[in-house]
C-alpha positions, 0 to 999 in steps of 0.5 A, a space after each residue: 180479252 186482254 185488261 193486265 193491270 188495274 188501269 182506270 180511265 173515266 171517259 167522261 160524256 155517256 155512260 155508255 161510251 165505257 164499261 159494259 153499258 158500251 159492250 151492251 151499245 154495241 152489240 145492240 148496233 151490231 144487230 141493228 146492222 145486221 138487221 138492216 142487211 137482212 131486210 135490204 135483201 129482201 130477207 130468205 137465205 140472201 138476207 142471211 148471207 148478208 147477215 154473215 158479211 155484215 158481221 164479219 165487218 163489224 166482229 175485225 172492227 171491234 178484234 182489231 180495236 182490242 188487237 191494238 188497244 195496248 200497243 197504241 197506248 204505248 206510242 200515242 199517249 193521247 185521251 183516246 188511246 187511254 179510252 181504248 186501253 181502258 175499255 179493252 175488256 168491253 171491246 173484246 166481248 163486243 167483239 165475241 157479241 158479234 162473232 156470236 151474230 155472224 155465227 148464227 147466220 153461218 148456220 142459217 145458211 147452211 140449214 137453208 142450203 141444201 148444196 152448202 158444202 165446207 171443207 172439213 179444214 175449215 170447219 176445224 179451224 174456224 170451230 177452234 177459233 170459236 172455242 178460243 173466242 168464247 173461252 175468252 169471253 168468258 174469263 173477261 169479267 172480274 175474278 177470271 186472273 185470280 180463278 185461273 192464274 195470271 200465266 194461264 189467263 195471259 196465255 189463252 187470252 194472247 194465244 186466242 188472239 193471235 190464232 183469230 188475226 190468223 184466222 181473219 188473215 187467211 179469211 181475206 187474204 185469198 180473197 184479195 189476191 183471187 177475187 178482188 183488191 176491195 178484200 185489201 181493205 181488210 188485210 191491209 188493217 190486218 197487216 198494219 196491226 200485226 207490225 205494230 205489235 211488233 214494234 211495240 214488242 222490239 221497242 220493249 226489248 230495247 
């Protein structure tokens, strides 16, 4: 995930409000979470399916956070943003940790499925979209840029992101327009996100 430069913030309060204690905070409420959707079902392939929607829900929580995190610096330069900017890096893993969750339970229905069906599309898409996660996961830490090069570190770790807004988008959106306005809930954030990009990016260019 994204951390340019070497911004430093101390966010005060707990430690583990920050760094990869934060990181560790997080992933540990994500499978909280999702262990409480699977027993609120009474576990068995339901519980898994719940398992699978509960982490969606957190992993665009935690992509989003770090889909900001510069952007929103850029316009508010308030102590929260600071927090934010400063703690990308530990929001982008928090947000691999649960993707990583939501990916077991996609797997555990589909081994307790036996009409599972996906389109080979999906599998592609969403398969690659992994491969980027974990890539960026995984050149997070300290030493990653000098290993890599900045330009080859800045393009996987921008084009990882933009591929995985596009694949939350078109995760949602269909499902908005098809099944139920409650999924504008989640594109909308999507959208909003994207344009503030971009309006960080045309005030840069100013």
């Amino acid at each position: 995930m994204q951390q340019q430069g070497s911004l430093t913030y101390n966010a005060g309060g707990a430690s583990f409000l920050r760094g990869w204690p934060l990181t560790l905070s997080a992933t540990i409420a994500t499978a909280t979470a999702c262990s409480f959707a699977y027993t609120l079902v009474g576990g068995g392939l339901e519980g898994w399916h719940s398992v699978v929607r509960t982490s969606a829900k957190t992993s665009l929580a935690f992509f989003l956070a770090a889909f900001v995190a510069s952007s929103v610096r850029a316009l508010w330069r308030t102590p929260a943003t600071a927090w934010l900017l400063a703690n990308r890096r530990y929001v982008g893993v928090s947000f691999a940790a649960s993707h990583a969750i939501h990916l077991v339970a996609i797997l555990a229905v589909v081994t307790l499925s036996p009409d599972f069906e996906s389109s080979t599309t999906t599998v592609i898409f969403g398969g690659f979209g992994y491969v980027l996660l974990f890539a960026m996961a995984a050149t997070s830490f300290d030493g990653a840029v000098r290993w890599m090069g900045r330009r080859r570190w800045q393009l996987l770790h921008k084009t990882g992101m933009y591929y995985l807004w596009f694949i939350f988008a078109i995760s949602y959106a269909p499902r908005a327009l098809v099944e139920s306005a409650w999924y504008w809930l989640f594109v909308l954030p999507l959208l909003a996100a994207l344009a503030l990009r971009f309006a960080v990016y045309l005030r840069q260019r100013r």
